[in-house]
N, C-alpha and C positions, 0 to 999 in steps of 0.2 A: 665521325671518326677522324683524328689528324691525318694527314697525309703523310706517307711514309715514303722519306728520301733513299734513292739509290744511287751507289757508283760504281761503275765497270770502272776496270784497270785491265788493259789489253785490248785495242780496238783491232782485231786483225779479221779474217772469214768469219770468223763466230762472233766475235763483238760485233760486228758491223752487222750481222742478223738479226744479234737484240737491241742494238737502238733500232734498226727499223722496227721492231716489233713492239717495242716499247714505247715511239713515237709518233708512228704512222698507225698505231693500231693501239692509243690509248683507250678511245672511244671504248671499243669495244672491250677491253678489258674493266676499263669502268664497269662499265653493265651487269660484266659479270659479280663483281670482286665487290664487297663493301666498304672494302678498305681502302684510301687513295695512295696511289702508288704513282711518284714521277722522279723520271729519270733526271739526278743533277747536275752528275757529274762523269765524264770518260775522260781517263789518264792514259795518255797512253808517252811511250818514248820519242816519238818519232811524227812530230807534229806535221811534216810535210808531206807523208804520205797519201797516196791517191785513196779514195775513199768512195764506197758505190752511196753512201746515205749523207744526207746533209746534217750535219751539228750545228746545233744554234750556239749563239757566237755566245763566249764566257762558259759553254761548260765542256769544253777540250782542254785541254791542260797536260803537260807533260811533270809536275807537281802533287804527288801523291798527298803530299801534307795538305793539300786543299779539302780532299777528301776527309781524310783523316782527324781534322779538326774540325768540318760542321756536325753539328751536333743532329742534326736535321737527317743526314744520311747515317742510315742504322742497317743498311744493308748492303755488302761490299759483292761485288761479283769477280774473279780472280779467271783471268782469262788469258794470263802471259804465257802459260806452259812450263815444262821444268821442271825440275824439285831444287834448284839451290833460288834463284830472285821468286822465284813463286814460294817457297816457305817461307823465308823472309815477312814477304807481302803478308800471306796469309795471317801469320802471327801477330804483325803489327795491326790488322786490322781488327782482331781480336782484341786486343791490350786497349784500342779506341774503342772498345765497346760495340765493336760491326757486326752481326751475323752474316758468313759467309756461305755464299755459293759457289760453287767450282765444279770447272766442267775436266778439269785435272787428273786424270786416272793413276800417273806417273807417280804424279804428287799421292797420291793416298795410299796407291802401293807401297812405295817405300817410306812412306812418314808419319802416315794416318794414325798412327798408334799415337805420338807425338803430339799430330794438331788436334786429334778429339779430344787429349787430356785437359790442351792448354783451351778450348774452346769450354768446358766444363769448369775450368778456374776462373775463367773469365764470366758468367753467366751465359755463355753464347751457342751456338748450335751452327754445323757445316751441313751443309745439305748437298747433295753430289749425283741427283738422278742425272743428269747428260755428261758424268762421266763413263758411265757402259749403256752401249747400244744407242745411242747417239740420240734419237726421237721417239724409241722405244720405252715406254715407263716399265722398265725392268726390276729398279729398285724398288719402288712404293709396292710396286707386285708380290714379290716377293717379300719384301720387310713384314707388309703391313696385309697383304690378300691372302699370304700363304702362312701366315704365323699359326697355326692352330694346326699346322702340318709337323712332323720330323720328316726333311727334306733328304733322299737318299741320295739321290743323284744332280747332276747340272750338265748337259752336255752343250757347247756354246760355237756357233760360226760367229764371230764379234769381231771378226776385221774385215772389213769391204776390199781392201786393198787387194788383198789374198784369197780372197773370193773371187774378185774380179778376172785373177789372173788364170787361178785354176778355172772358170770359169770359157773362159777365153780357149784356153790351149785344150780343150777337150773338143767345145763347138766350134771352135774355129779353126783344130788343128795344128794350133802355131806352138811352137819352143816357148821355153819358160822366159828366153830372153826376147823374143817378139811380145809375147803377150806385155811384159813388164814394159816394156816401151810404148805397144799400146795405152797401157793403164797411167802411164807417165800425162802421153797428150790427149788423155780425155780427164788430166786433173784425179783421178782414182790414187794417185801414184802423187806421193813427195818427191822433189829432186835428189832426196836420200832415202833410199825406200828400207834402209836396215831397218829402221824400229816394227815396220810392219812385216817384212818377211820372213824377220828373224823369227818371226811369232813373240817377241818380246811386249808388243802391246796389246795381244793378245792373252800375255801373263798375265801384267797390269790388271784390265779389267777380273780377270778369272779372281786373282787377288782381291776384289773388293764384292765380287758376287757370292765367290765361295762362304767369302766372311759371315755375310746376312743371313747367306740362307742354312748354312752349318752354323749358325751363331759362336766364331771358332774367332780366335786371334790366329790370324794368316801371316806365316813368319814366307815372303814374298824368296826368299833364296833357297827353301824348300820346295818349290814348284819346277818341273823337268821342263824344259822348252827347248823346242826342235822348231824348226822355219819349213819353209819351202824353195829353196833355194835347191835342192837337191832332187826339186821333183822332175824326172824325165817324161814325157810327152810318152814313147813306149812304153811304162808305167802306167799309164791314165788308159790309153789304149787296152793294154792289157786287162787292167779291171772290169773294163765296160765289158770284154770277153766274159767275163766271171759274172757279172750283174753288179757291180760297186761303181761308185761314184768317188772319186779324193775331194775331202774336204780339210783344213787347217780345224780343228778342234780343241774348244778350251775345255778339260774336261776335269770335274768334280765329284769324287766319289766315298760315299759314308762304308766306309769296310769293317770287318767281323772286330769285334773286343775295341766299338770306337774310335779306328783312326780311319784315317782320313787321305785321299790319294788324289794330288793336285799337278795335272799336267798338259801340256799343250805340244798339239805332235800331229801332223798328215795323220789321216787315216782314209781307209776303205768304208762305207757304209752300203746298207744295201740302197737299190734305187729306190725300195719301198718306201725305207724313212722320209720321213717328214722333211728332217734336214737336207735329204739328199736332190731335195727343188726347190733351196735355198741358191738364186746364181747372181750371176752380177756380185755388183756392190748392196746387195741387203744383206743382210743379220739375221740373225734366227739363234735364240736359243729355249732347246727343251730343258723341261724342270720337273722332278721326280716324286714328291710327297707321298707320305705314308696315309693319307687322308682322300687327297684330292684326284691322287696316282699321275697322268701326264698330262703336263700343261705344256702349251709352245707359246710363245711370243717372238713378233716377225714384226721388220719394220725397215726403213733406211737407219743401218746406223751409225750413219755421219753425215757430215756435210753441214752446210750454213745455215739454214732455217730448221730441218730435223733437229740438228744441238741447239740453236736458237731456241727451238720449241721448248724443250726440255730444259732451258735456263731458266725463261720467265715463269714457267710453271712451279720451279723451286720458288722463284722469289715470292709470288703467290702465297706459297703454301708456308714459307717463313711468314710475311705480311700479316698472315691469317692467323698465326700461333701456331699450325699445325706440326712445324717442323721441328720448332722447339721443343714441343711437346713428345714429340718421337723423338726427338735427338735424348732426350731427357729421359725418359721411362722405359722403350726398347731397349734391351742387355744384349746388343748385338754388332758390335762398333769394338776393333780390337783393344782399346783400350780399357776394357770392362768385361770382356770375355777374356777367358783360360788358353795357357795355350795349350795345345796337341799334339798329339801321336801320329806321326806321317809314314802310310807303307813307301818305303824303298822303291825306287820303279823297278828293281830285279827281281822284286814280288809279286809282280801284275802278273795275272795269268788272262792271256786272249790269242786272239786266233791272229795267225800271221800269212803275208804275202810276201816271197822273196822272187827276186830274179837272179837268174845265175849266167855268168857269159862261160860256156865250160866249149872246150874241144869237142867235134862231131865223131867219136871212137866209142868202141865198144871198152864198158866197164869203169869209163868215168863219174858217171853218176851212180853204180853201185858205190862206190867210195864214199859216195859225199852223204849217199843214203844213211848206210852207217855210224856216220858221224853222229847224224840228227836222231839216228836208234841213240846211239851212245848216251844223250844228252836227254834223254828222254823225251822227244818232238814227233809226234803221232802225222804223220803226212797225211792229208786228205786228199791234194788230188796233183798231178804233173800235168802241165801242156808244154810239149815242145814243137814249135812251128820248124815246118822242114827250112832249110838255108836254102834263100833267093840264088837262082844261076849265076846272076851277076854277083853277087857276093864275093868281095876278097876278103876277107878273114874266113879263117878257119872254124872261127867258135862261131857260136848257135846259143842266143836264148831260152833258158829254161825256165819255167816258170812255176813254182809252188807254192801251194797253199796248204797251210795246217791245223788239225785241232787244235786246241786251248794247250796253251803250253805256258811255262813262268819263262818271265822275257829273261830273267840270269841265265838260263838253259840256254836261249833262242841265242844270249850274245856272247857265250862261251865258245858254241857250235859254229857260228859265223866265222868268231875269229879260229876254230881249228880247220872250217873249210877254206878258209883264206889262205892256210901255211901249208895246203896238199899241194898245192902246183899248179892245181887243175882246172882254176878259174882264170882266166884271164885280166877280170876286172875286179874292184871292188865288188861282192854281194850287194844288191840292191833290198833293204826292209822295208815294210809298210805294214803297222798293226791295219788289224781288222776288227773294228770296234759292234759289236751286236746292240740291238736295241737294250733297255734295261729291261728288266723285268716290273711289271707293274705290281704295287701289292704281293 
């Protein structure tokens, strides 16, 4: 069989993973693989950059068209990040005839409708397993393990970042803003940690998971996303009181007449779940099938040889025809799927944790009760810790938990407890997410 040429464009953490992977450890993929597979070519901008892998001299290049033009390289790996120079990329390397792999979440989130069409005009195939869950084979799992399923549910811890942190301020105690500074100088943490706390990259992925395994075109600004920037250390305390764990959750759900409810948000889980000894920096996400009922998949996922893993493994499985073949015959890529029916998040109905900072006086929380009757919010249970001696403020934490309620009720309620007087601070929310139901 020819050998089949490759070139990375992006040599940063994860480039520099798969040339070592792809050059320090050819042998061994030889052995495996039929096909010959060598690396020709790495583009990158920034030719003087410190580098932990050696490149042998002539195929560093900061000249895309080097790539672009051998005929020899037929498989592109996209690894700048982004969505405006990384579409670009992508497209062009399409138009050169490349099969592309990408470890891009960003990019497919909001364009993938886009580059699967023009990847189909072109003869070509994207393949993007180390876009979610970083070393986790999330996608082939699901695509190709679970197709003989109607997948109900997806519930996803898929950022380390946000793991780490809520992980940290629980066992260790510490504020959201120690933890985050922790996760900074252990490398967990970007020097801009917004895309991960916002839970925005944790849309991203949700967007290309929900896609597969709903086989749905995922319109990516229909999905609700909430961070953890807002989560208080008293919060995580308090749950442990109740038996919950706060995890960041991308969550995926097949609802009644067809649609579909796509959203990422803190939640409560119990300690029993599976997800709830997911810590640190690893990934976990459960998956729901009308067939197979719950599967989990657990892994590191991210970091430079985890996603490394999960690149060469794409190129592999391109190499071998396998991807093209599933890019081609699977109808589950949004540009070939229908789009959908999205419930509303004021339609969700699940069970809720609030804290309240109210005055220690008699008849204050009858008030607030009322409200929550008002709105129809079945209260299951109140803790109110007596106020510490030392204690200068007046108010006193309350804390409630409720049956299943539709969260438009829960944020009508909020804001008319907000307009009584009688809190001192904003309400604090936290759904409480239940396992699914199996079957």
């Amino acid at each position: 069989m020819d050998t089949i040429g490759v070139g990375l464009i992006g040599c940063g953490t994860v480039g520099q993973g798969v040339v070592s992977l792809m050059l320090e450890r050819r042998d061994r993929l030889s052995r495996k693989v039929a096909a010959g597979i060598e690396l020709r070519h790495v583009i990158d901008k920034d030719l003087r950059a410190r580098r932990d892998v050696d490149i042998p001299k002539g195929m560093l290049s900061d000249d895309l068209a080097c790539l672009l033009k051998d005929d020899q390289t037929r498989i592109a790996i996209e690894l700048v990040g982004g969505t405006t120079v990384a579409k670009d990329i992508v497209l062009q390397c399409l138009e050169a005839g490349k099969d592309v792999v990408t470890a891009n979440k960003a990019l497919l989130a909001h364009h993938g409708r886009e580059l699967y069409a023009a990847a189909r005009r072109a003869g070509r195939c994207i393949a993007f397993e180390a876009s979610c869950g970083g070393g986790i084979p999330l996608v082939e799992s699901i695509r190709r393990g679970l197709i003989a399923n109607e997948v109900q549910a997806l519930y996803g811890i898929v950022n380390g970042t946000c793991n780490y942190i809520l992980t940290q301020m629980v066992a260790g105690g510490k504020t959201y803003a120690s933890a985050l500074a922790d996760a900074k100088a252990k490398g967990y943490a970007e020097a801009d940690e917004t895309l991960d706390v916002s839970g925005a990259d944790s849309a991203h992925k949700l967007a290309i998971l929900a896609g597969i395994a709903f086989g749905i075109d995922v319109d990516f600004d229909r999905i609700t996303v909430e961070g953890i920037q807002a989560i208080d250390l008293t919060d995580l305390k308090a749950g442990q009181e109740l038996g919950y764990v706060c995890k960041l959750l991308a969550i995926g759900q097949r609802r009644k007449n067809n649609t579909f409810s796509l959203r990422v948000h803190p939640a409560f889980i119990r300690r029993s779940h599976p997800l709830a000894n997911v810590n640190r920096s690893f990934n976990a996400v459960s998956v729901y099938g009308d067939a197979v009922g719950h599967t989990l998949f657990y892994g590191r996922g991210a970091g430079r040889m985890p996603t490394a893993s999960a690149v060469v493994a794409d190129v592999v499985d391109v190499a071998i025809g396998n991807a093209g073949r599933t890019f081609e015959q699977l109808r589950l890529l949004n540009d070939v799927c229908e789009p959908v029916a999205y419930m509303p998040i004021e339609d969700v109905e699940k069970r809720y944790y609030f804290r309240l900072m109210v005055p220690d006086r008699p008849g204050v929380f009858a008030r607030i009760a009322h409200v929550f009757g008002a709105h129809d919010i079945s209260l299951s249970a109140i803790n109110q810790h007596e106020p510490e001696a030392s204690a200068e403020s007046e108010s006193v934490p309350v804390v409630v938990t409720t049956h299943v309620a539709r969260e438009g009720n829960v944020r009508q309620a909020l804001a008319e407890v907000s307009s009584l007087g009688v809190v001192t601070c904003p309400p604090v929310c936290i759904r409480v997410v239940e396992e699914h139901e199996e079957f």
